[in-house]
C-alpha positions in Angstrom: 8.8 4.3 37.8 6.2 2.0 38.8 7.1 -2.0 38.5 4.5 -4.5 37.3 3.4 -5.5 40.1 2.4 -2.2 41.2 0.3 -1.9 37.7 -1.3 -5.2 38.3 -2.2 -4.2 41.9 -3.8 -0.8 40.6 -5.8 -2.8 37.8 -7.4 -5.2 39.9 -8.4 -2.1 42.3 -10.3 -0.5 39.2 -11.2 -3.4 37.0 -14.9 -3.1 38.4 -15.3 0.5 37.0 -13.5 0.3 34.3 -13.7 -3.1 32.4 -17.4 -2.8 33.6 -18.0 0.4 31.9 -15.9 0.8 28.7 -18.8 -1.8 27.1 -21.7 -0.8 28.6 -21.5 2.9 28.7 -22.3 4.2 25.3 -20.0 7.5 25.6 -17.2 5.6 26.7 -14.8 4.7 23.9 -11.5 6.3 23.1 -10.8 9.8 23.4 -7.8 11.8 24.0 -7.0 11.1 27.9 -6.8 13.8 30.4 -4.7 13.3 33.7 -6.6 10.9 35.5 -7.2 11.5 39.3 -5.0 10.1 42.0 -5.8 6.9 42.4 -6.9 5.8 39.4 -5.5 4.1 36.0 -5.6 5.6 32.9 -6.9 4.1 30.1 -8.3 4.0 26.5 -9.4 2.1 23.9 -9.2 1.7 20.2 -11.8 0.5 17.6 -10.4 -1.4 14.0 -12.9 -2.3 11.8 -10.3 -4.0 9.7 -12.4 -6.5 7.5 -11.1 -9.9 6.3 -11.1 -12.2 4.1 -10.5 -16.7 3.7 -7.2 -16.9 4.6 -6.2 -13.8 5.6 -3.5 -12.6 7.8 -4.5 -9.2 10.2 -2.1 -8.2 13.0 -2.8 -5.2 15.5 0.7 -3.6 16.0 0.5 -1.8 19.3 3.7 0.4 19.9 4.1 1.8 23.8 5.9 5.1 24.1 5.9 5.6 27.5 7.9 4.5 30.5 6.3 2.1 32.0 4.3 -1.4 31.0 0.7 -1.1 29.7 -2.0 -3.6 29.7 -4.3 -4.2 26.8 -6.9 -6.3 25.9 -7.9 -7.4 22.5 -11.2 -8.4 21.6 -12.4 -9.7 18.1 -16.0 -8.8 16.9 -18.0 -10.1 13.5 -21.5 -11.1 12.6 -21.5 -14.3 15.1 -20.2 -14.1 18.3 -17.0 -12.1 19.4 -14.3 -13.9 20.8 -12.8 -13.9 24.2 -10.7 -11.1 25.0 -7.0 -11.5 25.3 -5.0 -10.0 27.5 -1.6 -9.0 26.9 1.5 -6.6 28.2 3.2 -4.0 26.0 6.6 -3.1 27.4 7.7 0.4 27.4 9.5 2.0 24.9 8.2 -1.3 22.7 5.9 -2.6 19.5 3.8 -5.7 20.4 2.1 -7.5 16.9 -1.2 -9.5 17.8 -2.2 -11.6 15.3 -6.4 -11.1 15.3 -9.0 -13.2 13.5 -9.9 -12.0 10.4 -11.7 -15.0 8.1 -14.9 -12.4 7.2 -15.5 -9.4 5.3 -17.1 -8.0 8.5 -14.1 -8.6 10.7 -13.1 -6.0 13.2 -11.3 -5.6 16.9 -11.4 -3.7 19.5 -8.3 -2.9 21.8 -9.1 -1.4 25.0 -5.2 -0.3 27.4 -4.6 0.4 31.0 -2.2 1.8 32.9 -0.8 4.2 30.3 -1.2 4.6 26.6 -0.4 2.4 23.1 -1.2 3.1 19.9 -3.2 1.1 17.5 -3.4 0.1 13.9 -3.5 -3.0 11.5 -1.4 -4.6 9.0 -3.8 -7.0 7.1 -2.4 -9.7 4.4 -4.7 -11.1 2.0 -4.4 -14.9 0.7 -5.8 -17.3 -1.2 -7.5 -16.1 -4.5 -7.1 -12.6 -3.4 -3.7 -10.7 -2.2 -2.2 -7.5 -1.2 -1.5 -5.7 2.2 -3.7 -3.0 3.5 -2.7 -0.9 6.9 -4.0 1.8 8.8 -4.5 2.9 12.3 -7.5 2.4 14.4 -9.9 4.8 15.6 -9.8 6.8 18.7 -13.7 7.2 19.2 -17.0 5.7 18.2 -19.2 8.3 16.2 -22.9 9.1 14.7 -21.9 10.2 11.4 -18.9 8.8 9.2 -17.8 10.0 5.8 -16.3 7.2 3.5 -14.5 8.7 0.8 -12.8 5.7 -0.9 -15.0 2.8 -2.9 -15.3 2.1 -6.6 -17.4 -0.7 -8.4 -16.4 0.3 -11.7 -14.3 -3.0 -12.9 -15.8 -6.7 -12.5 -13.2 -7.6 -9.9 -13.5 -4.4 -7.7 -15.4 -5.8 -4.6 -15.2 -2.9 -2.1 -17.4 -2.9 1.2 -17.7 -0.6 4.3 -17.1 -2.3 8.1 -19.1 -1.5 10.4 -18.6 -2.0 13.7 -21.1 -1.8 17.4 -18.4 -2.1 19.8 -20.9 -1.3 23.2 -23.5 -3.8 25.2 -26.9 -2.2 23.3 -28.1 -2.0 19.9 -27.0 0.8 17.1 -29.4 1.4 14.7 -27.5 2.9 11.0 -28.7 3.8 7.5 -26.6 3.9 4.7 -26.1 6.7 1.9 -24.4 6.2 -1.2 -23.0 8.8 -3.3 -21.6 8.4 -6.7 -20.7 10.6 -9.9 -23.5 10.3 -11.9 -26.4 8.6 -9.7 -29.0 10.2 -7.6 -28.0 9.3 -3.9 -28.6 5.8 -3.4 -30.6 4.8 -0.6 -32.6 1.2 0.2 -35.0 0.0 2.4 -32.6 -2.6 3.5 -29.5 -0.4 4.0 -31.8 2.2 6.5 -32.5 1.3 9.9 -29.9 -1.5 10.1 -30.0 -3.1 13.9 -26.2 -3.3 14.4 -26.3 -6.0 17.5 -24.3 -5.8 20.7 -20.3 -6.2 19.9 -21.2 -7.3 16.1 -19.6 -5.9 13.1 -21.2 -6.0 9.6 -19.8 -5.6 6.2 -21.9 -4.0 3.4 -20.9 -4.7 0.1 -20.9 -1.6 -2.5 -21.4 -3.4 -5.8 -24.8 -4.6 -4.6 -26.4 -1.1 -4.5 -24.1 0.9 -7.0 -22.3 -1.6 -10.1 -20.3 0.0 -12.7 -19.4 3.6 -10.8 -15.5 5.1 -10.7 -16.3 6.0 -6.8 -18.5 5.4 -4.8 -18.3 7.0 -1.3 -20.9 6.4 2.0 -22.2 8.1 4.0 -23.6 6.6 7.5 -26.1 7.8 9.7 -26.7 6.3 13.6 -30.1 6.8 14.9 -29.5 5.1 17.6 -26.0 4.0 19.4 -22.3 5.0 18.1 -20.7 2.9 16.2 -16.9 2.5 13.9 -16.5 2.7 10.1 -13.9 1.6 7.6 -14.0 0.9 3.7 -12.0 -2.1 2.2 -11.1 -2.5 -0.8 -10.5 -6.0 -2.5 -9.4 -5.7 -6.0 -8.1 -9.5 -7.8 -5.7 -7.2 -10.5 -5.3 -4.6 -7.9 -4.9 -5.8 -4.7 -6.6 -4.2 -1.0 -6.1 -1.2 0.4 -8.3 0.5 3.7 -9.3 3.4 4.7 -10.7 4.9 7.8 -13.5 6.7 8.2 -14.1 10.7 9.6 -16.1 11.1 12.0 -17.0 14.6 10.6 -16.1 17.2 7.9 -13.3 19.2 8.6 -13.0 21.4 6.2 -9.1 20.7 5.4 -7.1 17.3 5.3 -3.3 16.4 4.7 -2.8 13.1 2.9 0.7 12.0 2.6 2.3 9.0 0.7 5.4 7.7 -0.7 7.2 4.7 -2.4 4.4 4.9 -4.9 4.1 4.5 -8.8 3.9 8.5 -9.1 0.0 7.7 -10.0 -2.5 9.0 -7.1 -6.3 9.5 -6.8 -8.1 12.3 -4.7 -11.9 11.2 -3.8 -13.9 14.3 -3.1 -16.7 13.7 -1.3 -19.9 15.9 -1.0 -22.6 14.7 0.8 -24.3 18.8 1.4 -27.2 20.1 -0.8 -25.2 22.4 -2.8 -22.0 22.6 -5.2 -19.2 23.2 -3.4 -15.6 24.8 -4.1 -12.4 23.1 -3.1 -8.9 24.1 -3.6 -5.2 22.1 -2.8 -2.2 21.5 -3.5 1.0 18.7 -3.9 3.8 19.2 -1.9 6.9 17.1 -3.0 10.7 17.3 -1.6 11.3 20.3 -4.3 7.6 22.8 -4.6 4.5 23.4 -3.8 2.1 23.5 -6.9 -1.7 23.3 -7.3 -3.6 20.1 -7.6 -4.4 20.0 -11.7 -7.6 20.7 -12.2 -9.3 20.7 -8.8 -9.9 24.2 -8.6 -12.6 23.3 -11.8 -13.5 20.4 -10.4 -16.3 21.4 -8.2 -18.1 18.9 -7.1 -22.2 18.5 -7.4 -24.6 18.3 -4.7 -24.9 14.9 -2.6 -21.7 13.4 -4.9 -18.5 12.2 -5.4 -15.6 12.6 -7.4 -12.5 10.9 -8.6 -9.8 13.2 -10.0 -6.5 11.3 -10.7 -3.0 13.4 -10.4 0.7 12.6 -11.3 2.7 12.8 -8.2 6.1 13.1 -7.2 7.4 10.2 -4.4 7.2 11.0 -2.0 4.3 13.6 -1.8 1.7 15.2 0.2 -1.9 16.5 -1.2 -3.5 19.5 1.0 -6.7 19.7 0.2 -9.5 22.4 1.7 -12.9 23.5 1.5 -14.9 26.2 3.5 -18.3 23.9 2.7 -19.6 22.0 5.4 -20.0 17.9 4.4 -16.9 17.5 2.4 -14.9 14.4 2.8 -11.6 13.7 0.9 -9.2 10.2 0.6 -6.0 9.7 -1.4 -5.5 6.8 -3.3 -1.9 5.8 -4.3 -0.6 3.1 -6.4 2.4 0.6 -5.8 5.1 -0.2 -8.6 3.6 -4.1 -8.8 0.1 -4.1 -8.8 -1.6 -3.6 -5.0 -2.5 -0.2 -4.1 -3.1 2.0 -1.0 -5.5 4.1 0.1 -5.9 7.1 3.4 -7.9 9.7 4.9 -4.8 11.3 6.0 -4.6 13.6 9.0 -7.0 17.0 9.7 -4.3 18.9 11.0 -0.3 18.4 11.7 0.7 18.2 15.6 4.7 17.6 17.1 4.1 14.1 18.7 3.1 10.9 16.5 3.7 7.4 16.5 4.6 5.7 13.3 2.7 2.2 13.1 4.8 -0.3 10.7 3.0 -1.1 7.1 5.0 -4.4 6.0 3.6 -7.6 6.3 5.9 -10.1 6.3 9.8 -10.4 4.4 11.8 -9.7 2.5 10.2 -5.5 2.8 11.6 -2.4 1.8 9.8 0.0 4.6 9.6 3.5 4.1 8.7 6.7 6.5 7.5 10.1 4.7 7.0 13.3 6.5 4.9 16.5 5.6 5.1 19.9 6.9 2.3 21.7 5.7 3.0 24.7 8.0 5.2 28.0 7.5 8.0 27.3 9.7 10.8 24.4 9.5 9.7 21.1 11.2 12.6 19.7 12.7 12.1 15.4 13.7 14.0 13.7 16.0 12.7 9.5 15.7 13.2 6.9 17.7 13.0 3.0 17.5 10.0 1.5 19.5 11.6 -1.7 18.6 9.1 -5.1 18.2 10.7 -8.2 19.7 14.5 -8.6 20.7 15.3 -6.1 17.5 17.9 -4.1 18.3 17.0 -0.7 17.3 18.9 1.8 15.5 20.4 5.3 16.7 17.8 8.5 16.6 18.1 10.4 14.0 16.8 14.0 13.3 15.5 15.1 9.9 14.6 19.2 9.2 11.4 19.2 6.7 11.0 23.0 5.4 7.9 24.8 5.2 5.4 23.0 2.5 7.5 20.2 1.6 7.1 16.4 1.8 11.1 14.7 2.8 11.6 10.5 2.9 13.3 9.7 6.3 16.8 8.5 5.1 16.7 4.8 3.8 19.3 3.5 6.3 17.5 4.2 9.2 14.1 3.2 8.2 15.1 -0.6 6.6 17.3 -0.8 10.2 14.0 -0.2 12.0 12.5 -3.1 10.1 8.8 -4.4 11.4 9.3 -1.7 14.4 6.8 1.4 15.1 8.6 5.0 15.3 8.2 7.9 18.3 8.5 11.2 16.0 9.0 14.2 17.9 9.8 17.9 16.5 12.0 20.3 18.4 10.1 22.7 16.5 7.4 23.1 14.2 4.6 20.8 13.1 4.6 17.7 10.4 2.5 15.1 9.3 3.8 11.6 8.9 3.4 8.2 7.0 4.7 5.1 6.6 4.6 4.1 3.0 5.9 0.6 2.6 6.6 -2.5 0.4 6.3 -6.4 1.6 6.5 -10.0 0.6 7.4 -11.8 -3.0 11.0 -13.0 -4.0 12.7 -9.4 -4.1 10.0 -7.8 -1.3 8.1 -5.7 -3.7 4.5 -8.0 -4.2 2.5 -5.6 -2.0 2.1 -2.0 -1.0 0.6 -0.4 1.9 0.3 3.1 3.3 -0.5 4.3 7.1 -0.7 7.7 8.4 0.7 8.2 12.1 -1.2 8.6 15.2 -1.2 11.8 17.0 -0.3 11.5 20.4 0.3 13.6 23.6 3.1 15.1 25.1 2.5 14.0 28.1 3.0 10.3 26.8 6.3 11.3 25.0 9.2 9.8 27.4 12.2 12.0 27.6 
């Protein structure tokens, strides 16, 4: 095991290439890591376009599953100028919160790590007039196309907006496409050909362009550049909720979620020329059973689509499509009154980290995991604990084939504010962290976060 010292002694060797070129090379940005030559550090980054608000709270929780220290450096991007970066350490085996600025709309961060690998996400906490908790994790890439599934402008106090976010040394040049359930696609003169300065981030408000619509999903285009996307959500009776974007149709997405109100929302986004077909289905701790009435629900040409669905807690929705252009986000509801929202996971894998989704005490955390597959998934976690927590004993949970199982109570509320290194022995899952925070009995807000994917290779034994 290499000791600090020996990591600090290798980053100042490649500093010059690689602090030097993660900004100014436009291809650079996160992607999964391959071995990196002898010699040389491995490294990454992470993109967050996070949003904000006056008075807000936003923490990056970055959770190290390796053996050895990384380095990371956090930098904070909005309209104005960014920040200076911060450097920090993440100890192995650990979960390091950052508090970040976030006092804008437009708010975002970018997290760039050395010498290993972390994974990324926010926990945001809205305050003064407005409140809730949003979470999710951050992106692994810049892109030149995102789909947006998740917006509404339908009530007076819905205020939802996309972040977008340049995070490289030259301009990016985007044009935005909204698409709604009963508009032509709406695009302005002053929403195409945006000039997205050098690490800026912007924050384009919905209700501007499209009042009075159930959804309202985007679609953005980069001419020029690559650049990160994100919607927020900021609703006074409903509190926020975030949602990150896809860098491209997949054809087939698992959205988990838990702890919820049993009320949930699937946004089906079409952004081809033609109507398209989509089929899915819920899968709770008991069955598997079809997704009422998406199989009638096909959605129009250049649209979008809110279907609303009872829902067992926890649950999973699979949804799929063979058309090309089709986007889809879950939005869940919490028993108070903030709400949730994800674009869940393209596929299931056997490695993931599980980001925390509280904000603050008294909380009541909770860990969901999906098997969408035809074999048994069986889970060992483990702890990544954040500060001098002392973290609880691993536990293994079996989640059978197309079914959606809670990680046992005990377990999760001993983690507390700590990220989780799941790991199955065999088969593939999905997993979430579906979680309640803050007020006098811990149940004021509500918050949902699918895991991050990671490689073996990163998985310590």
């Amino acid at each position: 095991m290499r000791d600090r010292g020996q990591i600090l002694a290798a980053i100042a060797v490649a500093v010059a290439v690689v602090l030097g070129g993660v900004y100014l090379e436009r291809e650079v940005g996160a992607r999964p890591l391959e071995p990196a030559p002898p010699g040389q550090v491995p490294t990454g980054a992470w993109l967050c376009p996070h949003g904000g608000g006056d008075e807000w709270e936003t923490w990056i929780e970055l959770a190290n599953p390796g053996t050895d220290p990384v380095l990371a450096r956090v930098r904070s991007l909005s309209s104005g100028k960014s920040s200076e970066p911060e450097d920090l350490e993440v100890p192995p085996g650990a979960t390091v919160e950052v508090p970040v600025r976030a006092g804008g709309r437009e708010r975002s961060t970018t997290v760039e790590y050395f010498g290993g690998f972390v994974a990324a996400g926010w926990v945001a906490h809205a305050a003064g007039e407005e409140s809730g908790v949003a979470a999710e994790p951050c992106l692994p890439d810049t892109g030149t196309r995102w789909f947006l599934p998740d917006g509404t402008t339908l009530e007076k106090d819905d205020d939802d907006y996309v972040i977008v976010m340049n995070p490289y040394a030259t301009d990016a040049v985007i044009s935005l496409t909204l698409l709604t359930e009963r508009r032509e696609p709406v695009r302005t003169e002053d929403w195409t050909n945006v000039t997205l300065k050098p690490f800026h981030s912007e924050a384009f408000r919905l209700s501007q362009k499209a009042l009075g619509e159930t959804t309202v999903s985007t679609l953005v285009d980069v001419s020029v550049g690559r650049v990160a996307a994100a919607t927020l959500g900021v609703s006074r009776g409903g509190g926020i909720r975030s949602a990150i974007g896809l860098p491209a149709a997949t054809g087939s997405q698992v959205l988990p979620g838990g702890a919820d109100s049993g009320r949930s929302d699937l946004i089906v986004m079409s952004a081809g020329l033609e109507r398209v077909s989509v089929s899915g289905v819920i899968l709770d701790p008991e069955a598997e059973q079809p997704i009422a009435g998406l199989a009638d629900a096909s959605p129009a040409a250049e649209s979008s689509r809110t279907l609303p669905s009872t829902t067992a807690t926890p649950s999973t929705l699979v949804v799929t499509t063979d058309a090309p252009d089709v986007a889809f986000a879950r939005r869940t509801f919490g028993v108070a009154s903030d709400q949730a929202s994800t674009t869940g996971a393209v596929e299931a894998s056997d490695a993931w980290i599980v980001l925390p989704a509280v904000a603050g005490s008294p909380s009541h955390p909770a860990i969901v995991l999906a098997n969408p597959g035809e074999e048994p998934a069986v889970v060992t976690l483990r702890s990544l604990p954040a500060g001098d927590l002392t973290p609880p004993a691993p536990i293994t949970v079996e989640v059978p084939p197309h079914r959606t199982v809670g990680v046992p109570r005990g377990y999760v509320e001993a983690n507390g504010p700590s990220a989780v290194l799941a790991v199955a022995e065999s088969g593939t899952f999905v997993p979430a962290a579906a979680s309640y925070s803050r007020g006098r009995e811990g149940y004021a807000t509500y918050a949902v976060t699918v895991g991050v994917p990671i490689a073996d290779r990163w998985v310590a034994p």
